[in-house]
C-alpha positions in Angstrom: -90.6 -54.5 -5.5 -88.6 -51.4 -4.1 -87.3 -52.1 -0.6 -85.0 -50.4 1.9 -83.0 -51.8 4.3 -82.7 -49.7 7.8 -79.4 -51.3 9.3 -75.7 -50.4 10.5 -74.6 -50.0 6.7 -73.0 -46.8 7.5 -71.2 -47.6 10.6 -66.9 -48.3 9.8 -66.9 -51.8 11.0 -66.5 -55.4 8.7 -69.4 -57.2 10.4 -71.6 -54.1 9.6 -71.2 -53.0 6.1 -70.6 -57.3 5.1 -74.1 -58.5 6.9 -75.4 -55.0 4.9 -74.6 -56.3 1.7 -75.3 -60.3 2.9 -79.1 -59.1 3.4 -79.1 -56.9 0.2 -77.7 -59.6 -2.0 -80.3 -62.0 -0.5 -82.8 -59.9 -1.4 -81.7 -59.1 -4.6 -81.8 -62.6 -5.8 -85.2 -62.8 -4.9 -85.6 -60.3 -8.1 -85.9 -56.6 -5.9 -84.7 -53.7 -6.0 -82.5 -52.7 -3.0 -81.3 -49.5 -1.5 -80.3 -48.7 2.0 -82.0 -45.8 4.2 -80.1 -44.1 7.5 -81.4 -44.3 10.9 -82.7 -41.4 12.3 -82.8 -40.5 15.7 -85.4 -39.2 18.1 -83.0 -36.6 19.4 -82.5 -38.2 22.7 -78.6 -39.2 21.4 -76.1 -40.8 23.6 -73.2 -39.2 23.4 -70.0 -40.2 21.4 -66.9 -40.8 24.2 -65.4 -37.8 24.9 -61.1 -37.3 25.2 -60.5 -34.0 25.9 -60.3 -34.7 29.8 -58.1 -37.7 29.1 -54.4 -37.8 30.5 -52.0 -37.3 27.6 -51.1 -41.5 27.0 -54.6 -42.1 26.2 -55.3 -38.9 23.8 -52.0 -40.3 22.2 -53.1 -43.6 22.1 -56.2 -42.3 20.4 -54.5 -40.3 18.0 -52.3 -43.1 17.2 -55.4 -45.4 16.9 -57.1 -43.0 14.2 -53.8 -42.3 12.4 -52.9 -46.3 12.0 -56.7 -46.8 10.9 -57.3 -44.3 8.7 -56.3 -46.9 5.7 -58.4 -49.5 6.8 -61.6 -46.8 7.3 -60.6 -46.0 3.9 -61.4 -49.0 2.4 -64.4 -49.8 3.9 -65.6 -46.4 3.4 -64.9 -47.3 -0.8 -66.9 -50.0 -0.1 -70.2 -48.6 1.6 -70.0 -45.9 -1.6 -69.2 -48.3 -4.4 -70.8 -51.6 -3.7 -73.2 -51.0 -1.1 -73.5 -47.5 -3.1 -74.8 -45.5 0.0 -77.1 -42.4 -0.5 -78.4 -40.2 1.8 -81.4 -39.2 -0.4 -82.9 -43.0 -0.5 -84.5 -41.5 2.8 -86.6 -39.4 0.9 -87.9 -42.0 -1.5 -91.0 -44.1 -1.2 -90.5 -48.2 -0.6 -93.3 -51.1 -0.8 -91.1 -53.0 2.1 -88.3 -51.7 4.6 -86.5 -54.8 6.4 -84.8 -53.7 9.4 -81.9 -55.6 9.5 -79.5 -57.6 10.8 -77.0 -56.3 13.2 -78.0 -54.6 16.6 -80.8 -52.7 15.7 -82.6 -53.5 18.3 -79.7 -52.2 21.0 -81.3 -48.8 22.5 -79.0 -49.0 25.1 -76.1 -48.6 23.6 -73.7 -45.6 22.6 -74.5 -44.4 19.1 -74.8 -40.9 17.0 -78.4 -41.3 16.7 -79.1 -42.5 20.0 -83.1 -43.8 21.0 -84.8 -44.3 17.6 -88.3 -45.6 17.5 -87.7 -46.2 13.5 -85.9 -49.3 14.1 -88.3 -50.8 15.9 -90.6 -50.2 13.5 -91.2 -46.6 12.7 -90.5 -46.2 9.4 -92.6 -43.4 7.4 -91.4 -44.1 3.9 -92.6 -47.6 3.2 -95.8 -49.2 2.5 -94.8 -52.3 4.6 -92.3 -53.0 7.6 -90.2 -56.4 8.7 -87.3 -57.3 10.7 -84.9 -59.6 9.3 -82.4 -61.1 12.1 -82.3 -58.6 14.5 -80.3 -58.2 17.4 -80.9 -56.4 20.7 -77.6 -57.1 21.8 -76.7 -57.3 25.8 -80.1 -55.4 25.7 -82.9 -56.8 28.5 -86.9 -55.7 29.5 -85.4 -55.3 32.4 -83.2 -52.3 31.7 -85.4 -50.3 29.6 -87.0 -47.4 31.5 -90.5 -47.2 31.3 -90.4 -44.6 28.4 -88.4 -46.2 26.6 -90.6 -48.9 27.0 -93.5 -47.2 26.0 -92.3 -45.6 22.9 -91.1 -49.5 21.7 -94.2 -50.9 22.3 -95.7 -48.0 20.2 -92.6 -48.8 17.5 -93.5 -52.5 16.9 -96.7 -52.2 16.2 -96.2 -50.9 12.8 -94.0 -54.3 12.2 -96.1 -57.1 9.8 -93.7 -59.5 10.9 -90.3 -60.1 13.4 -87.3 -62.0 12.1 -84.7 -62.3 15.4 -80.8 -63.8 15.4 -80.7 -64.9 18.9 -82.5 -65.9 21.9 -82.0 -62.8 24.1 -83.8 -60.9 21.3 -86.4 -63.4 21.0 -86.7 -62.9 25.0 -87.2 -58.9 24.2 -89.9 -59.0 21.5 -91.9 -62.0 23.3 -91.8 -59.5 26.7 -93.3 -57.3 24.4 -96.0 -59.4 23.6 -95.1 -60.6 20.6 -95.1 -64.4 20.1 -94.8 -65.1 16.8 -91.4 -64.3 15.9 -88.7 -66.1 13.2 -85.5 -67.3 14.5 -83.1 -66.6 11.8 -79.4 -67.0 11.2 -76.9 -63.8 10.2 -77.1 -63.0 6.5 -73.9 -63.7 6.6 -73.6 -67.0 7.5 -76.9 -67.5 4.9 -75.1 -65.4 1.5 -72.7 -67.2 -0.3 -69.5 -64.9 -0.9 -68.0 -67.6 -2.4 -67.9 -65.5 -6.2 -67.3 -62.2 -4.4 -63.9 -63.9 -2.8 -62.6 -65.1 -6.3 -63.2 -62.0 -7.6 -61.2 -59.8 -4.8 -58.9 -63.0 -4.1 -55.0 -62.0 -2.9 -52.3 -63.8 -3.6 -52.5 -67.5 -2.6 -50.9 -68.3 0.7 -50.5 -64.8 1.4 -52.0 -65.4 5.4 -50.6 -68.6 5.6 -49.0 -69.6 8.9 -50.7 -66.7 10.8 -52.3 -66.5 13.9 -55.4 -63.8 13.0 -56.3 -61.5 15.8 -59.5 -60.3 15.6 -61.2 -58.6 18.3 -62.5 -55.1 19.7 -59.9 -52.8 20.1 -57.3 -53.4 23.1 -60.4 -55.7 24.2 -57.1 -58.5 24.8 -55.3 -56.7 27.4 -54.8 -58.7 30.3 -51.0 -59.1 30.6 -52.0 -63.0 31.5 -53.7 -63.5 27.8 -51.4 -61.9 26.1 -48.9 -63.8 27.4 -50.5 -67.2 26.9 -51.0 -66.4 23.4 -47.6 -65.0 22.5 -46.3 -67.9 24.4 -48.7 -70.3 22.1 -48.3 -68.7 18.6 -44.1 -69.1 19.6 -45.2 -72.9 20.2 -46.9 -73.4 17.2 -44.7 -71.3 14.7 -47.2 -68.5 13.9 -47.2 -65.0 13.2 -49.6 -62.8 15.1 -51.2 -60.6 13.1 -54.5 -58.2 14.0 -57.4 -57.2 11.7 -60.6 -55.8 12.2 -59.3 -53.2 15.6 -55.8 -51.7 16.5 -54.5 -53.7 19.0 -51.5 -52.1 21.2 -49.6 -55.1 21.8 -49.2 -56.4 18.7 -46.7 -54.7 15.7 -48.3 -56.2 12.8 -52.4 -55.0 12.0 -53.6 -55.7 8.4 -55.9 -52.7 6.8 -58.1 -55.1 4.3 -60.8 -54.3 1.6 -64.0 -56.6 3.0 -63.5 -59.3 0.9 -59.7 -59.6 1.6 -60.7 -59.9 5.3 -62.8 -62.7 4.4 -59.7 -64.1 2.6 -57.9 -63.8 5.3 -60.1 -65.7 8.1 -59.7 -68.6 5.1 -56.0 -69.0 4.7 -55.2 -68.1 8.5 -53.6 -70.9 10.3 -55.2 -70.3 13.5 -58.5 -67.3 14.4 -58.6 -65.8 18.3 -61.8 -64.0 18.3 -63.9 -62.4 20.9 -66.5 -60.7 17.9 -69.9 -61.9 16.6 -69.0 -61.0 13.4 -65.3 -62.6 13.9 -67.0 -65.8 15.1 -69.0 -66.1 12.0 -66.3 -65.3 9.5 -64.3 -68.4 11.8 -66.8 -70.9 11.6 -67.0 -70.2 8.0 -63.7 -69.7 6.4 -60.9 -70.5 9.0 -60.3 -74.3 10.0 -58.9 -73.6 13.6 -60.7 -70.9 16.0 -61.0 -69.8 19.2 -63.7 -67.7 20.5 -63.5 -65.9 23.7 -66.1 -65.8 26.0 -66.8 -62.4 27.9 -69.4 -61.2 30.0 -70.1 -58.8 27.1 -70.5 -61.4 24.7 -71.2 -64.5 26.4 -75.1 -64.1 25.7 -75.0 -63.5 21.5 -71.9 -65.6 21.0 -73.3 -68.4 23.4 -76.4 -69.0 21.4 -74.9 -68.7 17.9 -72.4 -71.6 19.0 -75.2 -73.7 20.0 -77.3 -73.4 16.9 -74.1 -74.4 15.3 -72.6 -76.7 16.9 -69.4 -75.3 17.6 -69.7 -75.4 21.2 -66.0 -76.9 21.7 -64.5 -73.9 20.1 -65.3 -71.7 22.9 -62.7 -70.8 25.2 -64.0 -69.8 28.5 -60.2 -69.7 29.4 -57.0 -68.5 27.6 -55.4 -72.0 28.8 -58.0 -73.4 26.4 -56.3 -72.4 23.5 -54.1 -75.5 22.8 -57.5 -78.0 23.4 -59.3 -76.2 21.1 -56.4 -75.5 17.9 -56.4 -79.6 18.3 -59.9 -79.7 17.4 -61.6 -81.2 14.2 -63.9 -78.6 12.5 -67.4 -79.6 12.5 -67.9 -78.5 8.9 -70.8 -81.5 8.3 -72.8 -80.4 11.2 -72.2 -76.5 10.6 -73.1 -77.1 6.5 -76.5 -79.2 6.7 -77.5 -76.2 10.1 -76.8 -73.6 6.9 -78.4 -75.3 4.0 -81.5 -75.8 6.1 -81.4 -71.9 7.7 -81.1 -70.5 4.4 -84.5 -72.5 3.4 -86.1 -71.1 6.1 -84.7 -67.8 5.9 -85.9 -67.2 1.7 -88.8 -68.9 3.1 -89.6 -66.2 5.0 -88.5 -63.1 3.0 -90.6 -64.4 -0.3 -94.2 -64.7 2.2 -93.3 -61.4 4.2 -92.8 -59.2 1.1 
């Protein structure tokens, strides 16, 4: 069958172009054909944050930001045009199936180019038949849509043949919605196998060894007291800090990685401090010691992905935590056999919806 994906394939972030091509690989081993499609908005957009009232540090900091990044956008702008080989025409073309899919799409609330779009929840004109495939609302509640926005979703999903949610806050949504019969899915990322696509990309053995990989929003770690604790820790435990994934102002040394390298990295770092969903995922993976930080901006996502892998200890609802948890033993038995059986579950579905 032709299908489309509608995701964030487009958007210059790791965890979005890698759970693009997670869901695209999955569905290409089920035999398909696989393209990606772009969002389109209802012309309601949010608009992007704007600098030009800024005071002079922060449009420097900015500049400085864009400059220092502008190697690491490179490369995962090579990779959404050479393997997840995005084209602005598939919107044009017919599909049997779109799966909307993973990542956010389900966030109306948030800041984005395209702002409210009805299509990810559902509207999609160019295919015979629509699903969701773990979808995310985010921080999203009922409770904070307005009543248009409301309407219009409830118009939106019922051109959906069947709902495919990552987390319990989205399940909340859908079933306020009246939908009751949804699939509680795992990441595609934590489902695909990049096992073959690491050997192929693989750096230099050892060359993240004895590092302490930050990987977080940008300047999210700014609180003089963290920063401290976790200078003061690496010094302790005889790591390098290194950041990847955002600029981060307090640390010198940021590494501008293909996709796949990233993932390298996460497995031969010493020690991961995350507060990401993404960066959580990659952890509990790849990386033998990680911390993840608990924010009010994360807690309700990175909560319920914890407790469906039973990686509950690795949280760190304090930066004093950090020495507990590097001390703990990975719970790789429990997080394999939650996997194996999620990825059943997970072709299980995709082979009956499409």
């Amino acid at each position: 069958m032709k299908i489309c994906i509608l995701s964030m394939q487009s958007i210059v972030n790791y965890g979005s172009v890698l759970q693009a091509y997670a869901l695209r690989r999955l569905l290409q081993n089920l035999g398909h054909e696989v393209d990606f499609i772009d969002i389109q908005g209802d012309g309601d957009s949010i608009p992007e944050i704007d600098y030009s009232n800024d005071n002079m540090r922060c449009n420097f900091m900015y500049l400085y930001h864009r400059l220092t990044n502008h190697l690491q956008r490179k490369k995962i702008k090579e990779f959404q045009i050479d393997v997840l080989e995005l084209n602005e025409t598939n919107n044009l073309k017919e599909y049997d199936v779109c799966v909307i899919g993973s990542d956010e799409v389900f966030n109306c609330n948030q800041k984005s180019s395209w702002g409210f779009s009805m299509q990810l929840f559902g509207k999609v004109t160019n295919a015979k038949k629509v699903i969701t495939y773990a979808a995310s609302c985010g921080q999203t509640s009922f409770e904070q849509l307005t009543d248009d926005k409301k309407e219009k979703i409830k118009c939106a999903l019922r051109n959906l043949n069947a709902i495919s949610v990552r987390d319990k806050n989205t399940m909340d949504l859908v079933n306020a919605f009246g939908y009751r019969q949804c699939n509680y899915s795992l990441d595609p990322t934590l489902i695909y196998d990049f096992s073959k696509d690491l050997s192929i990309s693989s750096t230099s053995k050892g060359k993240y060894n004895n590092i302490c990989l930050i990987y977080a929003y940008q300047d999210r770690i700014s609180d003089p007291r963290e920063i401290y604790y976790i200078k003061e820790f690496c010094k302790k435990k005889g790591l390098r800090i290194v950041a990847a994934g955002a600029y981060q102002s307090w640390l010198k040394e940021q590494l501008y990685l293909k996709p796949f390298e990233l993932l390298e990295a996460f497995s031969q770092a010493d020690f991961v401090i995350t507060d990401t969903f993404h960066g959580a995922i990659f952890s509990i993976k790849y990386t033998e010691r990680f911390a993840i930080l608990v924010r009010d901006g994360n807690r309700n996502k990175l909560q319920d992905l914890v407790e469906r892998l039973g990686v509950k200890n690795h949280l760190a609802q304090d930066i004093r935590d950090l020495d507990k948890i590097y001390g703990l033993k990975k719970e790789t038995d429990t997080i394999e056999s939650v996997i194996a059986m999620e990825k059943e579950k997970s072709y299980k579905y995709l082979k009956e919806q499409i």
